[in-house]
C-alpha positions, 0 to 999 in steps of 0.5 A, spaced: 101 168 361 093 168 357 097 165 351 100 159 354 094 158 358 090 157 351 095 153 349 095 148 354 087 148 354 087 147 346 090 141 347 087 137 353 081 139 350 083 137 342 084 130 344 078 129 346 074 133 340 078 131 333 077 124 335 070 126 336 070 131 329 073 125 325 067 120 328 063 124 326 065 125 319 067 117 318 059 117 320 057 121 314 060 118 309 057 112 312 051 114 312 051 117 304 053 110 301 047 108 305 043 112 302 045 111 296 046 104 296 045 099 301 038 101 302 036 100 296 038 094 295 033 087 295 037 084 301 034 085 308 042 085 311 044 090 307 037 095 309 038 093 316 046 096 316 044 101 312 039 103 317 044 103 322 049 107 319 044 112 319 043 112 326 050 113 327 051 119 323 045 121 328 047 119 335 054 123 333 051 128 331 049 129 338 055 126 341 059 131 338 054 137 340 054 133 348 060 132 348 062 140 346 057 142 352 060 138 357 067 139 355 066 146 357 062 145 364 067 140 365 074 144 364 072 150 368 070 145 373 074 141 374 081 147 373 078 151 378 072 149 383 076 142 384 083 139 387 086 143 381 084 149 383 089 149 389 094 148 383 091 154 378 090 159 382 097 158 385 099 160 377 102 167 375 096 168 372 090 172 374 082 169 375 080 173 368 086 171 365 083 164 368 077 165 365 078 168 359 083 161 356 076 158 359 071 162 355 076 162 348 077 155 348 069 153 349 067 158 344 072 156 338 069 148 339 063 151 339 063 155 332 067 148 330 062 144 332 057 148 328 062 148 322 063 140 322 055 139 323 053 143 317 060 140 313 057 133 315 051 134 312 053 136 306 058 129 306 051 125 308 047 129 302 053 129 297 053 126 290 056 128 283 050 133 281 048 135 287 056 137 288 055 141 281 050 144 283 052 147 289 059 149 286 055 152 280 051 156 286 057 158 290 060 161 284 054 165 282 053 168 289 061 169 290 060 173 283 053 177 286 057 179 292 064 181 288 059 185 284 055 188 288 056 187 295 063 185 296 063 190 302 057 189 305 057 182 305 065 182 307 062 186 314 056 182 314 062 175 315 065 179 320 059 181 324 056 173 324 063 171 327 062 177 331 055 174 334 057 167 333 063 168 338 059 173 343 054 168 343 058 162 346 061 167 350 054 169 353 052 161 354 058 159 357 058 163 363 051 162 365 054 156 367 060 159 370 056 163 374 052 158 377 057 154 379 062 159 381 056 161 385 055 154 388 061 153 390 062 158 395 058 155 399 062 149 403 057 143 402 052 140 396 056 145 392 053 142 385 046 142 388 047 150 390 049 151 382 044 148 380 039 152 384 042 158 382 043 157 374 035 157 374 035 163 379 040 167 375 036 165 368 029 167 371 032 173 374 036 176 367 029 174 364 025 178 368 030 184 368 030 183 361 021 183 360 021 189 365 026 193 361 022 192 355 016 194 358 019 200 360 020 203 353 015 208 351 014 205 344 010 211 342 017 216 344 021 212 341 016 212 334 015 220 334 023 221 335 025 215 329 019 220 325 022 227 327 029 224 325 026 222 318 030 218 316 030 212 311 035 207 311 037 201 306 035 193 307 043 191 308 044 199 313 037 195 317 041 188 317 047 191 320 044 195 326 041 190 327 047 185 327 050 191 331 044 191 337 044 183 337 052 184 339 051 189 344 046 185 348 050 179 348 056 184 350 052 185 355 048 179 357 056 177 358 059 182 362 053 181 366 055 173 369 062 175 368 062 180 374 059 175 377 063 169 375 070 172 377 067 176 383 065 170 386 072 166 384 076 171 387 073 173 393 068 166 395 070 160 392 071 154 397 075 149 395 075 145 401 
């Protein structure tokens, strides 16, 4: 049931996010033949339109990042706080089933998002040298990571990939926990929601400040120097990749339990 559930919402949400994501690229090469062309010409019409195909390059940027965001907020809320609700919760699917079509399909337009931003930029900035350059800079680090780091940096992918998604996982349902919360109230849901966003974000941080106050610094450098042990720069990137996953692991796990708790056994639709 989770995979028709994903690929229900991978199409409602594509038909709003390509023709975002084409836009957006269409702006880029906008902009490029701006900047290497209409600004520098004598005529103050052609400046004036260039300007302003920059501009837009910028506003999609946002628009695209905006757009994601709210994508993301409106899915959940609408699916499964609203009139849909009744609907949804009557599938042959459970709430974590529920949720989790939700959290998948945000997170991969999230790291799209990232994607297409940074691949727009490089169209706005792209030229003949500057393309030659960049491939002649691709080559000789793919051949320094074949050479010498080709399992390091293959693991050290996997780990980014790995960070990246539990990372949007993480943001997404701190919004969902709150609205899950707010809307088990039965009047001004969306206000409760908003309310309980900043209390569970103070209260995380808060947990978070005391529990790294109450790490005894000085035991845990008299044991790292009992161990004595040395570790290499790329051994120290990985457990520090590794430790960045599990706090967002539990970060997560956190809001999750809180989100499917509130949608199983106080969620208001009335």
């Amino acid at each position: 049931m989770l995979r028709k559930l994903l690929k229900h919402e991978f199409r409602a949400t594509a038909r709003i996010m390509v023709p975002v994501y084409l836009v957006l690229l269409v702006t880029a090469l906008g902009a490029n033949f701006s900047t290497r062309g209409i600004l520098e010409t004598p005529y103050a019409v052609l400046n004036i339109l260039g300007s302003l195909l920059v501009m837009a390059f910028v506003v999609a940027i946002m628009a695209v990042c905006v757009v994601s965001f709210l994508l993301m907020i409106q899915r959940f809320y609408k699916n499964l706080l609203r009139d849909e609700g009744y609907l949804m919760l009557t599938l042959p699917a459970s709430i974590h089933q529920q949720v989790w079509s939700k959290l998948i399909v945000s997170s991969v337009w999230f790291i799209i998002t990232g994607v297409v931003v940074m691949l727009s930029f490089v169209m706005m900035a792209l030229d003949v040298s500057f393309l030659e350059e960049m491939v002649q800079v691709l080559q000789q680090l793919f051949q320094d990571i074949t050479a010498y780091y080709a399992i390091n940096g293959t693991v050290l992918l996997l780990e980014l990939l790995v960070l990246a998604f539990a990372g949007c996982i993480a943001f997404c349902l701190q919004f969902y926990a709150a609205l899950a919360i707010g809307h088990s109230f039965s009047n001004h849901k969306f206000a409760w929601s908003v309310a309980f966003f900043f209390i569970l974000q103070f209260a995380s941080k808060l947990v978070g400040s005391l529990l790294l106050l109450s790490l005894n610094t000085s035991l845990i450098n008299s044991l790292l120097g009992s161990l004595d042990f040395r570790v290499s720069g790329m051994t120290a990137i990985h457990i520090g990749m590794g430790i960045l996953i599990a706090v967002c692991v539990v970060y997560s796990a956190v809001f999750y339990v809180i989100t499917t708790y509130f949608l199983k056994k106080h969620l208001n639709l009335e």
